[in-house]
KEKE-3310 file (N, C-alpha, C; in steps of 0.2 Angstrom, whole numbers, plus 5000, padded with zeros to 4 digits):
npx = (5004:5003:5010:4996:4985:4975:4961:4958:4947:4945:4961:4966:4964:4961:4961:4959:4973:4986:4981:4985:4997:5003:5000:5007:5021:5023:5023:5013:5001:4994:4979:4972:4958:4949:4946:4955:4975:4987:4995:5002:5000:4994:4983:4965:4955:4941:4923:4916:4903:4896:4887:4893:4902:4916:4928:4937:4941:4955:4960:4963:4957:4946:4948:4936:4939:4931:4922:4908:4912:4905:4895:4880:4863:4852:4839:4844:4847:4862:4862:4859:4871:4880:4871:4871:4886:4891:4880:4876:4888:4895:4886:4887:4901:4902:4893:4903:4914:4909:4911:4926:4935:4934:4935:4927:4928:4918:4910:4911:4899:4889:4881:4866:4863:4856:4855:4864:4883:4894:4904:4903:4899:4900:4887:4878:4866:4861:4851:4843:4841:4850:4862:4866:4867:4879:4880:4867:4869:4879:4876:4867:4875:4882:4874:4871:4884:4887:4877:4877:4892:4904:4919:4919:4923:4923:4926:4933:4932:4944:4960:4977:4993:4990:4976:4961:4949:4948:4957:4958:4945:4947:4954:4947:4938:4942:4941:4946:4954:4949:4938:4924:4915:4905:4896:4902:4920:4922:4924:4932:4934:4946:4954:4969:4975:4985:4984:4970:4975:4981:4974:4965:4971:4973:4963:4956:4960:4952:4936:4919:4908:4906:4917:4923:4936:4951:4960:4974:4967:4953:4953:4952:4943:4944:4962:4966:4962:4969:4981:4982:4980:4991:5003:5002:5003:4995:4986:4969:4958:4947:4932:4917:4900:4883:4873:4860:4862:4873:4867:4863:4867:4866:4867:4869:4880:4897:4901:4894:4884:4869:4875:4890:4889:4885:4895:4906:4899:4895:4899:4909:4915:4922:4922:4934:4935:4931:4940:4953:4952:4956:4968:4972:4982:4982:4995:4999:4996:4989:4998:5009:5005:5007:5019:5022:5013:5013:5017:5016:5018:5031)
npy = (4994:5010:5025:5034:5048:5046:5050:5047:5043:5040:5039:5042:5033:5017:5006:5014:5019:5012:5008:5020:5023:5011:5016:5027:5023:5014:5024:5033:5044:5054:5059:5063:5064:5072:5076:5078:5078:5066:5053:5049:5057:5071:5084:5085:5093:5088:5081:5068:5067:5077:5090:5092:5091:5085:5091:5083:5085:5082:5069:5051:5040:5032:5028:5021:5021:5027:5025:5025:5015:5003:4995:4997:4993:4989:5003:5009:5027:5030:5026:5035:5044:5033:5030:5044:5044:5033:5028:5043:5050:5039:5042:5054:5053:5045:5051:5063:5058:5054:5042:5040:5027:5019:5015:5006:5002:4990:4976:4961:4962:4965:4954:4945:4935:4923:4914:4900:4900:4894:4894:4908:4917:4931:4932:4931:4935:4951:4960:4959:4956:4960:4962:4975:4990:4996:4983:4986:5000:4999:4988:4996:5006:4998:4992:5004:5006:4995:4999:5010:5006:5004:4995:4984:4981:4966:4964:4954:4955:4963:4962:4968:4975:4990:4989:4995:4991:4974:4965:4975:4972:4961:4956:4964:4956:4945:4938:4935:4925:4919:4916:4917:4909:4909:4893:4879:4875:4885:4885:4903:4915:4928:4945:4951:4967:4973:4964:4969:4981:4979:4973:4986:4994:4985:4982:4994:4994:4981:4974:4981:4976:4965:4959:4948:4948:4943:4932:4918:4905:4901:4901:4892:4896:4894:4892:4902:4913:4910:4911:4925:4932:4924:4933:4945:4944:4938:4925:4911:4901:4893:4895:4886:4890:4884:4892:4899:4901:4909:4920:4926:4936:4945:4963:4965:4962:4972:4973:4963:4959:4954:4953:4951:4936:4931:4933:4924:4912:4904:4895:4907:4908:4915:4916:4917:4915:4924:4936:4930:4925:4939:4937:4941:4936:4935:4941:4941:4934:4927:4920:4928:4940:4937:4935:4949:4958:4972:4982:4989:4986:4990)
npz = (5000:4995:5003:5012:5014:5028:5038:5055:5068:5087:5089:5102:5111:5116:5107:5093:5096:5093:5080:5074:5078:5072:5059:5055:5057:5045:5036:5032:5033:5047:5051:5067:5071:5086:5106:5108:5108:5099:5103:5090:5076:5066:5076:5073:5080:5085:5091:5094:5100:5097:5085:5072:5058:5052:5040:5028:5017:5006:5009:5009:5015:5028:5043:5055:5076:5085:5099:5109:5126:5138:5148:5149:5153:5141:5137:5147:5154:5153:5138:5128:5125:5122:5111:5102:5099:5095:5085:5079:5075:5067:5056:5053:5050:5037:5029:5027:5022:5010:4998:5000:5005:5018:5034:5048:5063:5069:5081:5087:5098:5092:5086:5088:5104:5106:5096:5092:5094:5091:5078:5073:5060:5048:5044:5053:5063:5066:5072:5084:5101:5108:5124:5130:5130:5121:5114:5106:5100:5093:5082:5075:5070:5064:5055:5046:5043:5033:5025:5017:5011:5016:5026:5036:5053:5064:5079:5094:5111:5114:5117:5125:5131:5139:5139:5146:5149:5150:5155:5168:5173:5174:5184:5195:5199:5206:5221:5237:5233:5225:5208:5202:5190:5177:5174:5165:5157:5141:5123:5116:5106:5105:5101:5099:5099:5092:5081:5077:5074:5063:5054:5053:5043:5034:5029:5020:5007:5005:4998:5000:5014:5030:5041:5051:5064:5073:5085:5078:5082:5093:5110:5126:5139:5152:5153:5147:5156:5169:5161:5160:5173:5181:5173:5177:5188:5197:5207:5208:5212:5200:5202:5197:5193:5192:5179:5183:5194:5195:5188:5198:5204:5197:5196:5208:5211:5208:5189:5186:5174:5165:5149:5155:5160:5149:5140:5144:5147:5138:5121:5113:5092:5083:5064:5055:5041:5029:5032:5031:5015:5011:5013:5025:5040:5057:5066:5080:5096:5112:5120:5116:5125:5133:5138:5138:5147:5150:5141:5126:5114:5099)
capx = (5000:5007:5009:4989:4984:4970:4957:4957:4945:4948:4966:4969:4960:4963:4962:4964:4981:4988:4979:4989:5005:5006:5002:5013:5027:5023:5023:5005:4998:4989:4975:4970:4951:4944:4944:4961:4980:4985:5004:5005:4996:4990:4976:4960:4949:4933:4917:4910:4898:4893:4884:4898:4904:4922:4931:4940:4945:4964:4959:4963:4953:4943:4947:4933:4938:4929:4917:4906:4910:4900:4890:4875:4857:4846:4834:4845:4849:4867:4863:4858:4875:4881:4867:4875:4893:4892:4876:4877:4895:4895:4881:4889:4909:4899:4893:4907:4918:4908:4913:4930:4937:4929:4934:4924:4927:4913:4913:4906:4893:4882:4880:4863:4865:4852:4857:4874:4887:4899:4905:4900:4900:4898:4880:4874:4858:4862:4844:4839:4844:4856:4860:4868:4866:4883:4879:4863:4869:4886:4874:4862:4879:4884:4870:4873:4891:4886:4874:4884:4895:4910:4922:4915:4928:4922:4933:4929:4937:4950:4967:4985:4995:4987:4969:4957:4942:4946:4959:4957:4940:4945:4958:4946:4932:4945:4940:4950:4958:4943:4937:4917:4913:4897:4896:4909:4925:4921:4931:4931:4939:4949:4957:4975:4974:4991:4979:4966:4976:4983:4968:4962:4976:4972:4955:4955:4959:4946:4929:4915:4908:4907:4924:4926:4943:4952:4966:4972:4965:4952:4956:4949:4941:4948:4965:4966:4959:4971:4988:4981:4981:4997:5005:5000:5006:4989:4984:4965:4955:4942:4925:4910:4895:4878:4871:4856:4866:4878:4864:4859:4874:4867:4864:4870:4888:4897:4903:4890:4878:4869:4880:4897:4889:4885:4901:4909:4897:4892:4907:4906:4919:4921:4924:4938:4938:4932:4946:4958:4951:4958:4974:4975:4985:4984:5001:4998:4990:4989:5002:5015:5004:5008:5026:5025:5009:5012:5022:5015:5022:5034)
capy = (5000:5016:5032:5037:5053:5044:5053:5041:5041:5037:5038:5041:5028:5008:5003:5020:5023:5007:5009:5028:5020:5005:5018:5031:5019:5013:5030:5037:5054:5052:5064:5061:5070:5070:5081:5080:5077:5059:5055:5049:5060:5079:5084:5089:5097:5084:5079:5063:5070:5084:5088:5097:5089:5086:5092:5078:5084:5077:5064:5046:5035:5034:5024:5027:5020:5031:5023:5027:5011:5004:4989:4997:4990:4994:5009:5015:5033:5032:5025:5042:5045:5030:5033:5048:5043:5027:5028:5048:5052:5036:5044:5060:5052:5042:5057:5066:5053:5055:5037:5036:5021:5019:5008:5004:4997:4988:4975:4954:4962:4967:4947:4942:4931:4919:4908:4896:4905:4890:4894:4913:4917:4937:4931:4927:4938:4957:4963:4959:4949:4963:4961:4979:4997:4996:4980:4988:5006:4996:4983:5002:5010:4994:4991:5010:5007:4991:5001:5016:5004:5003:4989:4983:4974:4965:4960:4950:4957:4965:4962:4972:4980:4995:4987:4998:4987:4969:4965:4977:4971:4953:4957:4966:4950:4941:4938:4932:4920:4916:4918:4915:4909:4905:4887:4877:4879:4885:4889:4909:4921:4934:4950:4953:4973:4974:4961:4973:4987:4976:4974:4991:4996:4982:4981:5002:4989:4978:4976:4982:4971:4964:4956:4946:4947:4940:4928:4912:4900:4901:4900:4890:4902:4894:4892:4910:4915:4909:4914:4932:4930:4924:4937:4950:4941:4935:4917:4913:4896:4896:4892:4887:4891:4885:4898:4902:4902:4915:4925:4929:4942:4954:4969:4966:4961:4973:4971:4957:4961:4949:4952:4948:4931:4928:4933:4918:4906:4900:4896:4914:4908:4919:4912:4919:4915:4931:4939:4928:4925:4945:4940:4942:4934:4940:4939:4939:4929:4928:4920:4935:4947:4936:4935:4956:4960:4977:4984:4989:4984:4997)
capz = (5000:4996:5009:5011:5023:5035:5044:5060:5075:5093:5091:5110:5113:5116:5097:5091:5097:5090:5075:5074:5080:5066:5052:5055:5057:5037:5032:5032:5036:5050:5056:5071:5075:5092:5106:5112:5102:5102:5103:5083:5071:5067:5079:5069:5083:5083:5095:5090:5101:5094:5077:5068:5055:5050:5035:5025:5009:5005:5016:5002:5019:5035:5046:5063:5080:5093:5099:5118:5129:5143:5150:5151:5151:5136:5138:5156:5154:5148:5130:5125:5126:5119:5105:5101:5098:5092:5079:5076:5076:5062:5051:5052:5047:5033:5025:5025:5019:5001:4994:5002:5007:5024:5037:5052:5068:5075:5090:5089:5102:5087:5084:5092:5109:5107:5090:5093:5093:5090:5074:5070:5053:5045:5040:5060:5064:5070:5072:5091:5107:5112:5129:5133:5125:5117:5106:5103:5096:5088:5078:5073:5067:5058:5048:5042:5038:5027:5018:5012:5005:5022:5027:5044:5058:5071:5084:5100:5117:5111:5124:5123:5134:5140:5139:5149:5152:5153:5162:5175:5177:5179:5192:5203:5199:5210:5229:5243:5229:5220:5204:5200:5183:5174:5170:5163:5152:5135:5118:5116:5102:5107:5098:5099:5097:5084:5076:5075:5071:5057:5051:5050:5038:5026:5026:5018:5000:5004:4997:5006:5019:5037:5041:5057:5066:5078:5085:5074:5084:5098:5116:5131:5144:5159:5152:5146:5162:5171:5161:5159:5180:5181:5169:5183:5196:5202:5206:5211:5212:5199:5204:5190:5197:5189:5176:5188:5202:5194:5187:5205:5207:5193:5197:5215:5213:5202:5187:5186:5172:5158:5145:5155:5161:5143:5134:5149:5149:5131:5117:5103:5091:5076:5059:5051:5032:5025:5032:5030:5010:5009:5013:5032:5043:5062:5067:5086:5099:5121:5122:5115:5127:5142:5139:5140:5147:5152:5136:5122:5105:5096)
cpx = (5004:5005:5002:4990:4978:4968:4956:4954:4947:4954:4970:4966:4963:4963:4964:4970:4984:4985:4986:4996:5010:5006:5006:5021:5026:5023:5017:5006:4991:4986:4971:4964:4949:4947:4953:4969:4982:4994:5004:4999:4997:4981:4973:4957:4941:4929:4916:4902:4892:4892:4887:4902:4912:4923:4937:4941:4953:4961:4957:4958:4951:4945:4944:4932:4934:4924:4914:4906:4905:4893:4886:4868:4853:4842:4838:4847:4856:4867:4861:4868:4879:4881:4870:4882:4894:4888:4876:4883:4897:4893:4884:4896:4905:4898:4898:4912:4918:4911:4918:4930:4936:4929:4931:4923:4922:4914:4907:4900:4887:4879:4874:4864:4863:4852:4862:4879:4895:4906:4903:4901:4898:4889:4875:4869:4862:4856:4840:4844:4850:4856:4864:4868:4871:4882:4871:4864:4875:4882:4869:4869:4883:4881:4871:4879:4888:4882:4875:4892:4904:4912:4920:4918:4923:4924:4928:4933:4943:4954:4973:4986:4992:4977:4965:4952:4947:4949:4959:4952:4940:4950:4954:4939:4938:4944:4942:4950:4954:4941:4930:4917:4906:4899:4903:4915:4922:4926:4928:4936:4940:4953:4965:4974:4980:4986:4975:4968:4978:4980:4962:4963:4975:4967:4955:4955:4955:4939:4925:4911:4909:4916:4924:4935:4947:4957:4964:4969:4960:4954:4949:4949:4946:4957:4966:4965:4966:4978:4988:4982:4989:5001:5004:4999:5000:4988:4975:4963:4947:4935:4918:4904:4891:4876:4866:4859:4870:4875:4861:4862:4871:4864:4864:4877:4890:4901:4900:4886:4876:4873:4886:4895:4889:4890:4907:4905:4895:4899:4904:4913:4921:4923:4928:4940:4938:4938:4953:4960:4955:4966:4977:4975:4985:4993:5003:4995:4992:4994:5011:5012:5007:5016:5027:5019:5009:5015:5020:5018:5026:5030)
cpy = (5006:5023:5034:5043:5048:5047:5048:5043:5038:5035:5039:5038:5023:5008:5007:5020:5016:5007:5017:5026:5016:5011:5022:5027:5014:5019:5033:5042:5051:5058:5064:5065:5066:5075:5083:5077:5070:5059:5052:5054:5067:5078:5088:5089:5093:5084:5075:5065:5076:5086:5089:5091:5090:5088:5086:5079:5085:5072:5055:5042:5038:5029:5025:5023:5022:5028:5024:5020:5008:5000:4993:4995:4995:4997:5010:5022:5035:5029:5030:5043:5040:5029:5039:5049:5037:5026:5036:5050:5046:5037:5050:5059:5050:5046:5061:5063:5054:5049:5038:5030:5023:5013:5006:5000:4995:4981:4967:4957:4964:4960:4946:4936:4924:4913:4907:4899:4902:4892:4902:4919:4928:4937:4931:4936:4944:4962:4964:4955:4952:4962:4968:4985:4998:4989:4984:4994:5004:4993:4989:5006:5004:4993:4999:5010:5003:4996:5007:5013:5004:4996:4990:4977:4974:4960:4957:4951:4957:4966:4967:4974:4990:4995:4990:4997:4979:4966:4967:4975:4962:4953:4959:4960:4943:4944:4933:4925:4916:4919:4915:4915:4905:4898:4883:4878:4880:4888:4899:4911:4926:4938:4952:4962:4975:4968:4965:4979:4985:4979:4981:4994:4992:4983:4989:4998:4984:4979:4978:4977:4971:4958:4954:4946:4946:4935:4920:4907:4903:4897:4895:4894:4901:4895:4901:4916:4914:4910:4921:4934:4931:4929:4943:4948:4939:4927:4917:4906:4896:4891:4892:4886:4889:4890:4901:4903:4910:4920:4931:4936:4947:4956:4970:4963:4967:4972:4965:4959:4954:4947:4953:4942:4928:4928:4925:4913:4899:4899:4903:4912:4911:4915:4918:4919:4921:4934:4937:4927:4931:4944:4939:4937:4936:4936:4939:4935:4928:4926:4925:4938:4944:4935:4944:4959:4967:4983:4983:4989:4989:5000)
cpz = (5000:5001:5007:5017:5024:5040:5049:5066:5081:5090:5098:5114:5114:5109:5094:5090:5095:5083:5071:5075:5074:5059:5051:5055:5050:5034:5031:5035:5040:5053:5061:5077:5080:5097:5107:5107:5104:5101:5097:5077:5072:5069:5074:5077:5082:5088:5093:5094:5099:5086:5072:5063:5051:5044:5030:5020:5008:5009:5010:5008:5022:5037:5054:5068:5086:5095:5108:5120:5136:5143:5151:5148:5147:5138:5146:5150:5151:5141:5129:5122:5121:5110:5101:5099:5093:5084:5076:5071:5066:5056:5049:5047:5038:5029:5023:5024:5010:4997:4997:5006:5016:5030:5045:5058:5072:5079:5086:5094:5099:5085:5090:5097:5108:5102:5095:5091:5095:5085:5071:5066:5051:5044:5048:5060:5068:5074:5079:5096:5110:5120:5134:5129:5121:5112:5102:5097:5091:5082:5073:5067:5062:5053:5043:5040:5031:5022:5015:5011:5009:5024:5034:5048:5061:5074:5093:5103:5115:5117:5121:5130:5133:5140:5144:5152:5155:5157:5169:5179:5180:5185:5198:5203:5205:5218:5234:5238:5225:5214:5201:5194:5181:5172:5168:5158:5145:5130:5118:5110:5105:5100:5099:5096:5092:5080:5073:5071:5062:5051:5047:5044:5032:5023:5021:5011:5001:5003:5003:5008:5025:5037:5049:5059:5073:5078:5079:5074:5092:5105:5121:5137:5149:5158:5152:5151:5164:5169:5161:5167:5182:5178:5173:5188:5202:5200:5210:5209:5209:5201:5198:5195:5190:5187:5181:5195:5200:5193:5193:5207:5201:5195:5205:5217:5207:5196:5183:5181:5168:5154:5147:5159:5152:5138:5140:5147:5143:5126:5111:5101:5083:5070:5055:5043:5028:5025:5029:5021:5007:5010:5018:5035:5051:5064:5075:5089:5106:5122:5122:5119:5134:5143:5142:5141:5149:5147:5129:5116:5103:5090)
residu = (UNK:UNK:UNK:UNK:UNK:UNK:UNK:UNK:UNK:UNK:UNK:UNK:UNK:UNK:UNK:UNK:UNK:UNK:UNK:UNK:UNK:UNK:UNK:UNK:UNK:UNK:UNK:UNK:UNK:UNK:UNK:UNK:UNK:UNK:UNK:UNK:UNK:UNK:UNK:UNK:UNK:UNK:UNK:UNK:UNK:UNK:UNK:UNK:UNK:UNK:UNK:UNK:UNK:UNK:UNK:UNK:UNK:UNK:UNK:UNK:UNK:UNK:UNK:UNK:UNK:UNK:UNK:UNK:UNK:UNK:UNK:UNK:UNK:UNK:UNK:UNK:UNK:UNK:UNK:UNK:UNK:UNK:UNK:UNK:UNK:UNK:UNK:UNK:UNK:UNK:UNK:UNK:UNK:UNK:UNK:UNK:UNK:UNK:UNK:UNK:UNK:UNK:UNK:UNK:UNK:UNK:UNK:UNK:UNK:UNK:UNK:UNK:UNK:UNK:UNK:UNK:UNK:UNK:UNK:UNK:UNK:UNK:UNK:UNK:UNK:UNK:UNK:UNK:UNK:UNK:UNK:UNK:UNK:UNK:UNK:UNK:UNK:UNK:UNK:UNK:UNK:UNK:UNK:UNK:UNK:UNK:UNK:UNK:UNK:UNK:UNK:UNK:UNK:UNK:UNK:UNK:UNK:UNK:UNK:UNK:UNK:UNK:UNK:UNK:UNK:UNK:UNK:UNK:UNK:UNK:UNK:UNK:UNK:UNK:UNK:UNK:UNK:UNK:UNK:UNK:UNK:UNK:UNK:UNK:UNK:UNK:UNK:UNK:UNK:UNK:UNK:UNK:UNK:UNK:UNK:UNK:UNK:UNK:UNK:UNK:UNK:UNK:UNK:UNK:UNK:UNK:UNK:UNK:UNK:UNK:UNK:UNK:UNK:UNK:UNK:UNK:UNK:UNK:UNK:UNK:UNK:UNK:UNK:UNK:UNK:UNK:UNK:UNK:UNK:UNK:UNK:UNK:UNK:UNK:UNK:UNK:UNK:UNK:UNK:UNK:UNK:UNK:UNK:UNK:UNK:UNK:UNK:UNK:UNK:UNK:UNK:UNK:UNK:UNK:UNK:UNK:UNK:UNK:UNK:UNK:UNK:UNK:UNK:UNK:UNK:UNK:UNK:UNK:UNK:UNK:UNK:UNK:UNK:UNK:UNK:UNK:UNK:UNK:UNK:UNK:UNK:UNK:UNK:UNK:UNK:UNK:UNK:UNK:UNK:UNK:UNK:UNK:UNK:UNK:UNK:UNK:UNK:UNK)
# end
């Protein structure tokens, strides 16, 4: 691919900022809109929140990470918020892209809960069975990229150094050396975020479409549990609770909600051929983050 400029979203963000990091280090011009300067790119001045509409002319791609995160339950109060970043902010990039090449990070949580989600294909149902306001406004802002005509990732729990949601939140899920999990060990995909980032970079030549993405090989919960632990110097004895049993804790343990028994308890295991049809390769996977969990990539 030769030197593009790149309007890039959430770049001082988790995905962003490794997204901004790998392309600048192949030679791209990176623009880096949102509110604040990010340490690779030139800051453009944005809001996702706010109606105002970026300027994009020079601009050869889009590539648009920003997104509002946050387990909260459909119709509470903070999906407004959500709404507004995730499905506005989208509609508004979209537009002002005018046919450029358009790449769209969106999130496996737009995949309805309730089919088998052994095997989960770009074709699997988006339409309902959301179990938190973020896949619902995700799966709202997805359908709108595919139909103006955008490449559409989606990644399942995306890890790295410097990860801001998941591991902090399985570190403080451990009590007095215990660790409660729904049900028995299942397979799960995971994202390597230099995968992700990879991925953003290629996909700008790829057709339009949904494109699943993720590690080469899915992982075993407990296993992956358990070296992510050790790798941050914790050890804890995991305990599988009956699904009802474990349900009992939401919304009175926290951290406990629907949709984080259901991403543990059932296997979600992405099918990767689209992507890899295009070419790609991820070239990471958990066990290089747990040799260096705290150090993110050059």
């Amino acid at each position: 691919m030769p030197p593009l400029t790149l309007a890039l979203t959430g770049a001082t963000g988790f995905c962003g900022s490794y997204v901004a990091g790998l392309a600048a280090a192949r030679g791209h011009r990176v623009l880096a809109l949102g509110r604040r300067p990010a340490r690779h790119g030139e800051h453009v001045p944005w809001d996702a929140a706010a109606p105002e509409v970026p300027d994009l002319r020079g601009v050869d791609a889009v590539v648009h990470c920003a997104a509002a995160v946050g387990d909260l339950p459909p119709g509470s109060a903070g999906e407004a918020g959500q709404w507004a970043v995730n499905v506005g902010a989208t509609e508004r990039l979209l537009g002002a892209a005018a046919g450029r090449p358009f790449v769209f990070v969106s999130s496996a949580s737009v995949y309805d809960p309730r089919p088998d989600r052994s095997l989960v294909t770009e074709e699997h149902p988006t339409e309902g069975g959301h179990l938190n306001a973020y896949g619902r406004t995700k799966a709202v802002a997805d359908r709108l990229a595919l139909a103006a005509g955008a490449v559409v990732l989606r990644p399942r729990a995306v890890y790295g150094a410097g990860d801001p949601h998941l591991v902090p939140r399985l570190l403080g899920s451990v009590r007095r050396g215990v660790l409660a999990l729904p049900g028995g060990d299942v397979e799960l995909s995971l994202t390597a975020v230099e995968n992700l980032a990879a991925a953003c970079l290629a996909a700008v030549e790829w057709p339009a479409g949904a494109y699943n993405v993720a590690d080469a090989r899915p992982y075993r919960r407990d296993a992956a549990l358990r070296g992510v632990l050790a790798a941050h110097g914790r050890s804890a004895r995991l305990l599988h609770l009956p699904g009802p049993v474990a349900a009992l804790a939401v919304g009175r343990r926290e951290g406990v909600t629907r949709y984080a028994l259901d991403q543990l308890a059932r296997p979600v295991v992405l099918d990767t051929t689209k992507s890899r049809l295009r070419g790609f390769t991820p070239g990471r996977d958990l066990d290089d983050y747990l040799v260096r969990p705290g150090r993110p990539s050059p």
